[in-house]
C-alpha positions as CSV (number, residue, x, y, z in Angstrom):
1,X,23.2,-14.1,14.7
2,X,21.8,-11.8,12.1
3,X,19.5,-8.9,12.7
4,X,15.9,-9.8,11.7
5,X,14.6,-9.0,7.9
6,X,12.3,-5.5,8.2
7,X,9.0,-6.3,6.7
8,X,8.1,-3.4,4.1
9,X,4.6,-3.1,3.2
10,X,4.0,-1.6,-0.5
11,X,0.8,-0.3,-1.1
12,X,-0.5,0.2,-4.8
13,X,2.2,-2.7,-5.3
14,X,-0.1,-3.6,-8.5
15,X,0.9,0.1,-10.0
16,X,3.7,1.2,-11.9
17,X,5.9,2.7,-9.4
18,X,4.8,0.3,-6.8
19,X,5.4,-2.6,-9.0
20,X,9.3,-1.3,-9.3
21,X,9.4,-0.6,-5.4
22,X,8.2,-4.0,-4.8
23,X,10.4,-5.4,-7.1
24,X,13.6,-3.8,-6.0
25,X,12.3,-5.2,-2.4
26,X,12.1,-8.3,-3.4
27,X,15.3,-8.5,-5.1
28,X,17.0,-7.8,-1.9
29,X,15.0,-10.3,0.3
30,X,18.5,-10.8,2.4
31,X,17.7,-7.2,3.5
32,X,14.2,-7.1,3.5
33,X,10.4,-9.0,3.4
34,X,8.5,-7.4,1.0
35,X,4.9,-7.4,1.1
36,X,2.5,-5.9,-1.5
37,X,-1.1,-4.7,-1.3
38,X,-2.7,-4.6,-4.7
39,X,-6.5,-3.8,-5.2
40,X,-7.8,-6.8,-7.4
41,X,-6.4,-10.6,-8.1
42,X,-5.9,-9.1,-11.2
43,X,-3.4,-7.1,-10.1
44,X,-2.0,-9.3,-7.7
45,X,-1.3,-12.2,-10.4
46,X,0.3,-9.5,-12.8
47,X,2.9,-9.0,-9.5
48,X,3.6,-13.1,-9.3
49,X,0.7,-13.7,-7.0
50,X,2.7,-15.4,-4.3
51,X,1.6,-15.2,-0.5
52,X,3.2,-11.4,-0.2
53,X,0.8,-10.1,-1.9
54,X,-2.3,-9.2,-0.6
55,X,-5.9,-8.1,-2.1
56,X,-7.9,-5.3,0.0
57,X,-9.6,-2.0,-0.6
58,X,-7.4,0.6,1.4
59,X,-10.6,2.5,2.5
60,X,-11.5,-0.3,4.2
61,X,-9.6,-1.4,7.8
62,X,-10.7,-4.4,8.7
63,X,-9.2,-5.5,5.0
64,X,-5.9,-4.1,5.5
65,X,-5.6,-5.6,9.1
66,X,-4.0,-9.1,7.9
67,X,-1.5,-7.2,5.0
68,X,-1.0,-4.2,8.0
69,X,0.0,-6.7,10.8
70,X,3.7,-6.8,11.5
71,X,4.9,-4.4,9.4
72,X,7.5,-2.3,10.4
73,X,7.4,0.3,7.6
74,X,4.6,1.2,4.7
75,X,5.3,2.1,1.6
76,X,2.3,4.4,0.4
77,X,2.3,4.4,-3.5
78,X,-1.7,4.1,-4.1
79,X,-3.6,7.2,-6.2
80,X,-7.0,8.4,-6.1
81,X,-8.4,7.1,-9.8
82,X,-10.9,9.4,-11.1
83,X,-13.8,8.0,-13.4
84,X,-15.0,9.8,-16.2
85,X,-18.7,10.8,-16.1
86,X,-20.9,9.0,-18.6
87,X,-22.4,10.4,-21.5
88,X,-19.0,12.4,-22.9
89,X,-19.4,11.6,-26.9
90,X,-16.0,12.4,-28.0
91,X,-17.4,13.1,-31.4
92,X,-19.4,16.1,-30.9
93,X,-15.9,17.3,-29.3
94,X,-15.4,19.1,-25.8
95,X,-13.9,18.2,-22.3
96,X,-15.2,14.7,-20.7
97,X,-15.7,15.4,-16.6
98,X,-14.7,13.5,-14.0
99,X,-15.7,12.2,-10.4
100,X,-14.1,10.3,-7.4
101,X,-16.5,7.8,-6.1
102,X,-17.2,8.6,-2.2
103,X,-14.1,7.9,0.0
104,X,-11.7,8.1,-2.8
105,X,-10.8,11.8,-3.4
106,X,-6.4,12.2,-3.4
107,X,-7.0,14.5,0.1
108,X,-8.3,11.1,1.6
């Protein structure tokens, strides 16, 4: 009798390096279940939107419970995404600034 399939969890699965990682998972579904966590169902069509793919802000836990739940390993490959603070004119030249809305700095 073969050895269960280790579910692998890929967060940021919607991003470029996640999308390979999930990919490469997913090519090798005799070895693995691959599951993806993207942010939008934007993303999560762009990845095939099949039922391995799930939608849900990371900073939230009660989202991440149903993607989360029998897992045996995670794959963390989400980033921090700074904004850039309105009001930079690129015509009257200088540096834009950015932010990281509240809960989303890279230390988090």
């Amino acid at each position: 009798m073969a050895a269960p399939r280790p579910t692998v969890l890929v967060t940021g699965a919607g991003g470029r390096t996640g999308q390979i990682v999930f990919s490469k998972l997913r090519e090798r579904s005799d070895q693995f279940a691959a599951r993806g966590l993207v942010r939008s169902e934007e993303s999560k069509q762009k990845i095939g939107g099949a039922d391995d793919v799930y939608v849900a802000d990371i900073r939230e836990a009660e989202h991440l419970a149903p993607a989360v739940q029998g897992a045996d390993a995670l794959v963390i490959l989400t980033s921090a995404s700074p904004k850039m603070k309105p009001g930079f004119d690129p015509t009257k030249g200088g540096r834009p600034e950015f932010y990281y809305e509240d809960g989303a700095y890279p230390e988090q």
